[in-house]
VEXKE-335636 format. One record per residue: residue number from 1; x, y, z of N, C-alpha, C in turn. Coordinates in nm, 3 decimals. Layout:
! VEXKE-335636
+-----+---------+---------+---------+---------+---------+---------+---------+---------+---------+
|   k |    n_c1 |    n_c2 |    n_c3 |   ca_c1 |   ca_c2 |   ca_c3 |    c_c1 |    c_c2 |    c_c3 |
+-----+---------+---------+---------+---------+---------+---------+---------+---------+---------+
| NUM |       X |       Y |       Z |       X |       Y |       Z |       X |       Y |       Z |
...
+-----+---------+---------+---------+---------+---------+---------+---------+---------+---------+
END
This chain:
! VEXKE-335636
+-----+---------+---------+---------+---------+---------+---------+---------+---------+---------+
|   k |    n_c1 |    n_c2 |    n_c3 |   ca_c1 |   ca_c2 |   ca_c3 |    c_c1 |    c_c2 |    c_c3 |
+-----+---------+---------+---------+---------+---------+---------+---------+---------+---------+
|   1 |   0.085 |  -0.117 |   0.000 |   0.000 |   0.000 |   0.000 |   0.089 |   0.123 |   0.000 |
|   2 |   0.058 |   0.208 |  -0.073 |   0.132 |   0.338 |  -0.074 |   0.087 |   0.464 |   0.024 |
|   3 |   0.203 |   0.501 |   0.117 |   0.138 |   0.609 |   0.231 |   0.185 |   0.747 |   0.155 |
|   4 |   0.078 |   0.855 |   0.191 |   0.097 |   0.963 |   0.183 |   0.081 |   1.001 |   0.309 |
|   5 |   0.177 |   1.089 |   0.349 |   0.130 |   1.177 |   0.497 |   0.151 |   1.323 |   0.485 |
|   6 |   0.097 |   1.366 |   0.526 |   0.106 |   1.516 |   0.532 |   0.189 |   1.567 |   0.646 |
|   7 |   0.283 |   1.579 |   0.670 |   0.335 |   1.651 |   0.801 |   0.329 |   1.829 |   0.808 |
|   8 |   0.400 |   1.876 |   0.917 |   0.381 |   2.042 |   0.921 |   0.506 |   2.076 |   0.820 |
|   9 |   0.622 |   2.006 |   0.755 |   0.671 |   2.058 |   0.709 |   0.701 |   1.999 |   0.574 |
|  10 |   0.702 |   1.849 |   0.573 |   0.712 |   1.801 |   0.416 |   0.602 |   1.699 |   0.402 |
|  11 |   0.644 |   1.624 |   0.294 |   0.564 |   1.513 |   0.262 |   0.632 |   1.379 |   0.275 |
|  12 |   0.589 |   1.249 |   0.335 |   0.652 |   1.127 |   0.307 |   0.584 |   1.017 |   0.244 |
|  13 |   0.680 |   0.992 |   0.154 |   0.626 |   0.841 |   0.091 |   0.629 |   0.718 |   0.107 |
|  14 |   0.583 |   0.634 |   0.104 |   0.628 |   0.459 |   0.175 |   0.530 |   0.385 |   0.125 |
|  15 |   0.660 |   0.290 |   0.065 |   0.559 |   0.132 |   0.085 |   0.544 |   0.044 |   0.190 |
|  16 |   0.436 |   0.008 |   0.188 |   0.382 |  -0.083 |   0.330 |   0.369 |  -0.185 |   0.292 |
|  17 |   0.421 |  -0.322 |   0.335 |   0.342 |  -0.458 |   0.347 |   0.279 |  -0.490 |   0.402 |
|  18 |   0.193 |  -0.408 |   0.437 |   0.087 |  -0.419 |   0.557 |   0.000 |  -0.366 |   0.478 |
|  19 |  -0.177 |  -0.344 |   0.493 |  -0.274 |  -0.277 |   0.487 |  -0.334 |  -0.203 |   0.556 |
|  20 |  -0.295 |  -0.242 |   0.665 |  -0.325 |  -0.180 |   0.759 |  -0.229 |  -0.132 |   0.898 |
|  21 |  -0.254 |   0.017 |   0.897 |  -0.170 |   0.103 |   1.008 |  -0.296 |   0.146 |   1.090 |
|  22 |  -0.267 |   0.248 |   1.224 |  -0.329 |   0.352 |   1.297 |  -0.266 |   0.497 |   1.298 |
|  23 |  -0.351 |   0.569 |   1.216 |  -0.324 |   0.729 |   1.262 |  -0.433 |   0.786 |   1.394 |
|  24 |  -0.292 |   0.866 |   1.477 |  -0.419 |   0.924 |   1.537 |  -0.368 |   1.089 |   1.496 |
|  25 |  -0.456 |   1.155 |   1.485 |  -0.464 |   1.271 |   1.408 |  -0.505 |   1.359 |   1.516 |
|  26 |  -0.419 |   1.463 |   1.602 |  -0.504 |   1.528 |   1.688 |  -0.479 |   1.692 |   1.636 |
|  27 |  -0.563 |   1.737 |   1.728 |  -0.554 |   1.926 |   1.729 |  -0.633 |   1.959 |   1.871 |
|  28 |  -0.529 |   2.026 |   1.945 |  -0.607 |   2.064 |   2.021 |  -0.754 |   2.163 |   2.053 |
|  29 |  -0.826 |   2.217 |   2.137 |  -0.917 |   2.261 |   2.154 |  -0.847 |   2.442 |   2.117 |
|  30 |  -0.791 |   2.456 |   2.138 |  -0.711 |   2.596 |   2.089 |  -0.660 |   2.617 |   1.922 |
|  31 |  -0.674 |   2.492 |   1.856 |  -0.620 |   2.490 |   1.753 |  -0.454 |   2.441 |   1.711 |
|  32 |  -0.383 |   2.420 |   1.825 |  -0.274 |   2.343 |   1.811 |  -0.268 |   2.218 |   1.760 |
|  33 |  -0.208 |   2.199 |   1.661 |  -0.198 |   2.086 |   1.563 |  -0.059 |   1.974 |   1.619 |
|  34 |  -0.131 |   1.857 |   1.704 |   0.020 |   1.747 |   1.758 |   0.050 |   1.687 |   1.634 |
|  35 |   0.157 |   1.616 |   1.652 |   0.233 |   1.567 |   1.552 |   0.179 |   1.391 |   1.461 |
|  36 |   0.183 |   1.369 |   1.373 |   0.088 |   1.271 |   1.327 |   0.140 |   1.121 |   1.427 |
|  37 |   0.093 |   1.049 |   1.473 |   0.095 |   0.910 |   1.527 |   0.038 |   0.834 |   1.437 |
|  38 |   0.173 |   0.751 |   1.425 |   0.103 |   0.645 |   1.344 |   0.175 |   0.492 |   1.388 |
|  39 |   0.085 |   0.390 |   1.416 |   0.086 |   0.251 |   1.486 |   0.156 |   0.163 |   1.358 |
|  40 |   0.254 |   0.140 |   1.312 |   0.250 |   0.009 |   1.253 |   0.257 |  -0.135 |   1.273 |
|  41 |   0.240 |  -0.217 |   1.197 |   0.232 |  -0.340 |   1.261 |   0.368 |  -0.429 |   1.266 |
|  42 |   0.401 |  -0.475 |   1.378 |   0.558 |  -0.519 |   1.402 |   0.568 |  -0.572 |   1.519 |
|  43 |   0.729 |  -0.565 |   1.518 |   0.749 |  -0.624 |   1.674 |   0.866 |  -0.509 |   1.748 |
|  44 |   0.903 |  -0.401 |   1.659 |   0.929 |  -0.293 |   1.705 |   0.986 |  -0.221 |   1.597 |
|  45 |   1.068 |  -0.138 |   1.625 |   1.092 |  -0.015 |   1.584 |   1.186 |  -0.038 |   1.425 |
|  46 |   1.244 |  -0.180 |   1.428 |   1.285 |  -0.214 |   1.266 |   1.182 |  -0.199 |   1.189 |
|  47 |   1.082 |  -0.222 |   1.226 |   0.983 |  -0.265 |   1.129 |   0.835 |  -0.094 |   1.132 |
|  48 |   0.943 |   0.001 |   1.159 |   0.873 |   0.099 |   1.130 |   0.944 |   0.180 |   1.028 |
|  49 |   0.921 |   0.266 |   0.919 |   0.993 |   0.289 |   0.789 |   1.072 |   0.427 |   0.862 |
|  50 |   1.219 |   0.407 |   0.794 |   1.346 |   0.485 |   0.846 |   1.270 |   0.652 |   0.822 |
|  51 |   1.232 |   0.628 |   0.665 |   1.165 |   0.820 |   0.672 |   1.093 |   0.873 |   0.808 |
|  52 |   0.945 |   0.738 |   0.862 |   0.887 |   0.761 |   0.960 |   0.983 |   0.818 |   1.112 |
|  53 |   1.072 |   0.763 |   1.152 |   1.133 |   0.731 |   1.231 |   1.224 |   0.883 |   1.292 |
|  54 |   1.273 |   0.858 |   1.138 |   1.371 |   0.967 |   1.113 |   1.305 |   1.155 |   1.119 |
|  55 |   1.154 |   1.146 |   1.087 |   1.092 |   1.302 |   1.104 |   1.070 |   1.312 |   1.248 |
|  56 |   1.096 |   1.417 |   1.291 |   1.061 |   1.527 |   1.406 |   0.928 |   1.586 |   1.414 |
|  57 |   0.865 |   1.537 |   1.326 |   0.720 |   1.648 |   1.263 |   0.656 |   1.492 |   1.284 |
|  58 |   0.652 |   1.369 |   1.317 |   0.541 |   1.248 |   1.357 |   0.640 |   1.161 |   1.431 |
|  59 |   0.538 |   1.090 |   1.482 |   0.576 |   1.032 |   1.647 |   0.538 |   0.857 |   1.574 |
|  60 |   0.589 |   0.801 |   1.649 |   0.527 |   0.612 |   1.561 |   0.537 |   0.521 |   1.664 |
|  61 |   0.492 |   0.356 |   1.670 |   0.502 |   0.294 |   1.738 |   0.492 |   0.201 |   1.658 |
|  62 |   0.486 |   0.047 |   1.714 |   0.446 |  -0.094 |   1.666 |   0.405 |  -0.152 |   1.770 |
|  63 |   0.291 |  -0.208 |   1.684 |   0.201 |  -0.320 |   1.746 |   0.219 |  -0.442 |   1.708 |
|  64 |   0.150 |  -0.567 |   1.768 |   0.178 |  -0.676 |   1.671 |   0.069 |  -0.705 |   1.536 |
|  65 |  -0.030 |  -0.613 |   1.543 |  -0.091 |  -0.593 |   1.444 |  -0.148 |  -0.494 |   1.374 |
|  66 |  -0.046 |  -0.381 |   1.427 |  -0.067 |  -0.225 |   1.384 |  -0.222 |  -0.154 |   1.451 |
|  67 |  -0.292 |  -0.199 |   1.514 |  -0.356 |  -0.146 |   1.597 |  -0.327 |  -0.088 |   1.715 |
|  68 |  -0.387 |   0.016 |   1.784 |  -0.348 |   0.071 |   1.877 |  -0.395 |   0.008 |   2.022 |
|  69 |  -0.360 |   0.030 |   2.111 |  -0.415 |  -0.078 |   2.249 |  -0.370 |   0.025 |   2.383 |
|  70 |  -0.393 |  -0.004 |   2.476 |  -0.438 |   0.062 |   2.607 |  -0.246 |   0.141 |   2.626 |
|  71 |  -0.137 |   0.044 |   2.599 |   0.001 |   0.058 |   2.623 |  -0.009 |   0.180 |   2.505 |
|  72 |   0.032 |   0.137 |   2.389 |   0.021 |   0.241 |   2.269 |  -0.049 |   0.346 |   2.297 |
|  73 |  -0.188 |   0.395 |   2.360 |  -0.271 |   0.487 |   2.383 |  -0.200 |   0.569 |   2.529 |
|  74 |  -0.140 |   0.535 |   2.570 |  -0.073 |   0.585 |   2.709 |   0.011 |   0.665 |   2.658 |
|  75 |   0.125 |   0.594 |   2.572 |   0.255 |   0.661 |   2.538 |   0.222 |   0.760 |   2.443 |
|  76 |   0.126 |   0.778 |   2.376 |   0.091 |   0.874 |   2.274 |  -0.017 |   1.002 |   2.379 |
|  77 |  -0.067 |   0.946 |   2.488 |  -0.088 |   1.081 |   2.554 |   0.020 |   1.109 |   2.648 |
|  78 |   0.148 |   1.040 |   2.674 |   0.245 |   1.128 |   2.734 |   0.317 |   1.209 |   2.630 |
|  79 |   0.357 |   1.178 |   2.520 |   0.389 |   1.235 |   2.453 |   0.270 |   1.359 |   2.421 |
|  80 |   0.155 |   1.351 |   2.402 |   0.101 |   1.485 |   2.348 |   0.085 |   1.552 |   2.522 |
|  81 |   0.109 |   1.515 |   2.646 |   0.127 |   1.571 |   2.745 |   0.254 |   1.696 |   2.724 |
|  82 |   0.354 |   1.563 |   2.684 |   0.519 |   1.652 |   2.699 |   0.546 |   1.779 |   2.550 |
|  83 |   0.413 |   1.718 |   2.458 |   0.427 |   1.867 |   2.390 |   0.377 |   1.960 |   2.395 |
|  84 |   0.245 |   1.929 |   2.421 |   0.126 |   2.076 |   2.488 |   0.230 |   2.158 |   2.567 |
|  85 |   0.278 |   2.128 |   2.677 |   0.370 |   2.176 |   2.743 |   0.453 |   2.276 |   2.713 |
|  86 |   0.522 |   2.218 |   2.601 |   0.641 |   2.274 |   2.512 |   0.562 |   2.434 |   2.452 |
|  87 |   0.441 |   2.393 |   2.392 |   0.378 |   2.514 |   2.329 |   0.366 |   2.671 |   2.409 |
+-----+---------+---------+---------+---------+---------+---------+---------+---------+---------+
END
């Protein structure tokens, strides 16, 4: 499957052997835009694509089936904790 993502500053491309990922897409209530999350499916961080990994502008994880789950949902609100912050 071919990803397009939109980040705040470029664009990335990727092929997936997967069909399935998780974005979570937030903005805060003020209009602050967090950084894209996206779940792929793996057993860690090899198996998330180097472009993903490598931007500052989206945050990523792995699941064992690219869905998101109670662990994954934690670390993605400390992280949008530790950036609200930052703003």
């Amino acid at each position: 499957m071919k990803l397009h993502v939109y980040s705040t500053k470029k664009n990335v491309w990727q092929n997936l052997s997967s069909d399935h990922l998780t974005a979570h897409l937030t903005v805060s209530a003020d209009g602050k835009v967090m950084p894209l999350y996206l779940i792929f499916p793996g057993e860690g961080i090899a198996d998330i694509p180097e472009s993903i990994t490598s931007n500052p502008d989206m945050w990523s994880a792995s699941s064992p089936n690219g869905w998101t789950d109670e662990e994954r949902f934690q670390a993605y609100m400390l992280l949008y904790i530790r950036k609200i912050n930052e703003i």
